[in-house]
matplotlib code that plots the C-alpha trace (Angstrom):
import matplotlib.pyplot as plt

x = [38.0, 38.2, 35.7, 32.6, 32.4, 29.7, 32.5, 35.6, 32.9, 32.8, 36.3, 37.0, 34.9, 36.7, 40.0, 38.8, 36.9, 40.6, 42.0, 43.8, 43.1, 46.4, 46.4, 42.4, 44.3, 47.2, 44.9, 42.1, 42.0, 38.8, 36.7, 32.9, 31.1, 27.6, 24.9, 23.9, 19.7, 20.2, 22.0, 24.5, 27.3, 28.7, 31.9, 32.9, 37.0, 37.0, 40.0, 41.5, 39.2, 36.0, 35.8, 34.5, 37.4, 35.3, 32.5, 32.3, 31.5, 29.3, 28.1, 31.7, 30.5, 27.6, 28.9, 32.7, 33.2, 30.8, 31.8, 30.9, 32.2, 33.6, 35.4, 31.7, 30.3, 30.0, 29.1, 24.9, 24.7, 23.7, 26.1, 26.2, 26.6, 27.2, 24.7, 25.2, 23.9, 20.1, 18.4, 21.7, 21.7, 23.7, 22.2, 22.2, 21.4, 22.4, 23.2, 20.0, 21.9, 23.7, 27.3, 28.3, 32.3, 34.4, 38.2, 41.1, 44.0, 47.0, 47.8, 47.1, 46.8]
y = [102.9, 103.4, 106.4, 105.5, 106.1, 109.1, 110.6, 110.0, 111.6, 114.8, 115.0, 114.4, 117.6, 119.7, 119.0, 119.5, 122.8, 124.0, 123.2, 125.8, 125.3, 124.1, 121.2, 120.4, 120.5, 118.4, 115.8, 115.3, 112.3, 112.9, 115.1, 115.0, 117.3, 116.9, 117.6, 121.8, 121.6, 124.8, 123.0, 125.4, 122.7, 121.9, 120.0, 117.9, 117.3, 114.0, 112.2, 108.8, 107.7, 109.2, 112.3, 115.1, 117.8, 120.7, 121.2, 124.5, 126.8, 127.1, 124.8, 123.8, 123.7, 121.6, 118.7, 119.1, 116.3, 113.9, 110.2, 108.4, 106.0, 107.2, 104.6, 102.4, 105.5, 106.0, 109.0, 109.2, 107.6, 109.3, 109.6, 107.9, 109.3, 108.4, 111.6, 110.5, 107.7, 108.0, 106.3, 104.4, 103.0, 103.8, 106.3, 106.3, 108.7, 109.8, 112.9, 114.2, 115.2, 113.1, 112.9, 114.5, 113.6, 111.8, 112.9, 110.5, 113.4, 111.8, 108.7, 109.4, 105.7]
z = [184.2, 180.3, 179.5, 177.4, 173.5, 174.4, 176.6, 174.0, 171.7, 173.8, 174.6, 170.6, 169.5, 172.5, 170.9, 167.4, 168.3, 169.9, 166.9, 164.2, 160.3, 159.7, 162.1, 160.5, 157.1, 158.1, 159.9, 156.7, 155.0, 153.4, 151.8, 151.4, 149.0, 149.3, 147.0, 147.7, 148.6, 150.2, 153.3, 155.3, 154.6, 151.8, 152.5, 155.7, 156.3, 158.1, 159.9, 159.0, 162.2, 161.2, 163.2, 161.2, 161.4, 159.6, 157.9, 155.1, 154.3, 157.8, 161.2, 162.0, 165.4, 164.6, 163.0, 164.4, 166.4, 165.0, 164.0, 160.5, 158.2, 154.8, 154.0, 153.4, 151.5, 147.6, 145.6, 145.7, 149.2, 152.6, 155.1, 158.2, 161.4, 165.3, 166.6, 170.3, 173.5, 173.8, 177.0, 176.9, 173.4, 170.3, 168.0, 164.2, 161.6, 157.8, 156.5, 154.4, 151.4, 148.8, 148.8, 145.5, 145.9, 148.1, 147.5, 149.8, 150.9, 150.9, 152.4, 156.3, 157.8]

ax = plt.figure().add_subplot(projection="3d")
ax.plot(x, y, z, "-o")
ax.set_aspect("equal")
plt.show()
């Protein structure tokens, strides 16, 4: 039986907790700056599949793991973000803060 999307989720943020800052570096296809309000992130390093890899300078473990969209996203707009399966539906938020910069690394497909 093929896992659900809540349980690829979790198994997703084990493997990115486990991994080293080379292998986040080498795996980023994006970078998000958002807009500083005092927020304990600044940057998220995302994956060509939407997995946040990273997230500087702090709560790595936090948003590590977590599922957007940056590839629907402009500079000004909020974030989207998968937060997890709630009374068995899908659940849907934004980050608060504006995105400031959105930089493509290389050419990861």
């Amino acid at each position: 039986m093929k896992p659900s999307f809540k349980e690829q989720m979790e198994e997703k943020k084990v493997e990115i907790q486990m991994m080293s800052p080379i292998q986040i570096k080498r795996l980023t296809k994006y970078k998000i700056t958002f807009e500083d309000e005092g927020q304990d992130f600044l940057e998220w390093f995302i994956d060509k599949d939407g997995f946040v890899l990273d997230s500087k300078p702090f709560q790595r473990s936090v948003w590590a793991g977590k599922h957007t969209v940056p590839d629907f996203v402009q500079v000004g707009d909020l974030l989207p973000i998968f937060m997890e399966e709630r009374k068995g539906k899908d659940c849907f938020s934004t980050v608060n803060y504006p995105i400031k910069k959105i930089e493509i690394i290389g050419n990861k497909k």
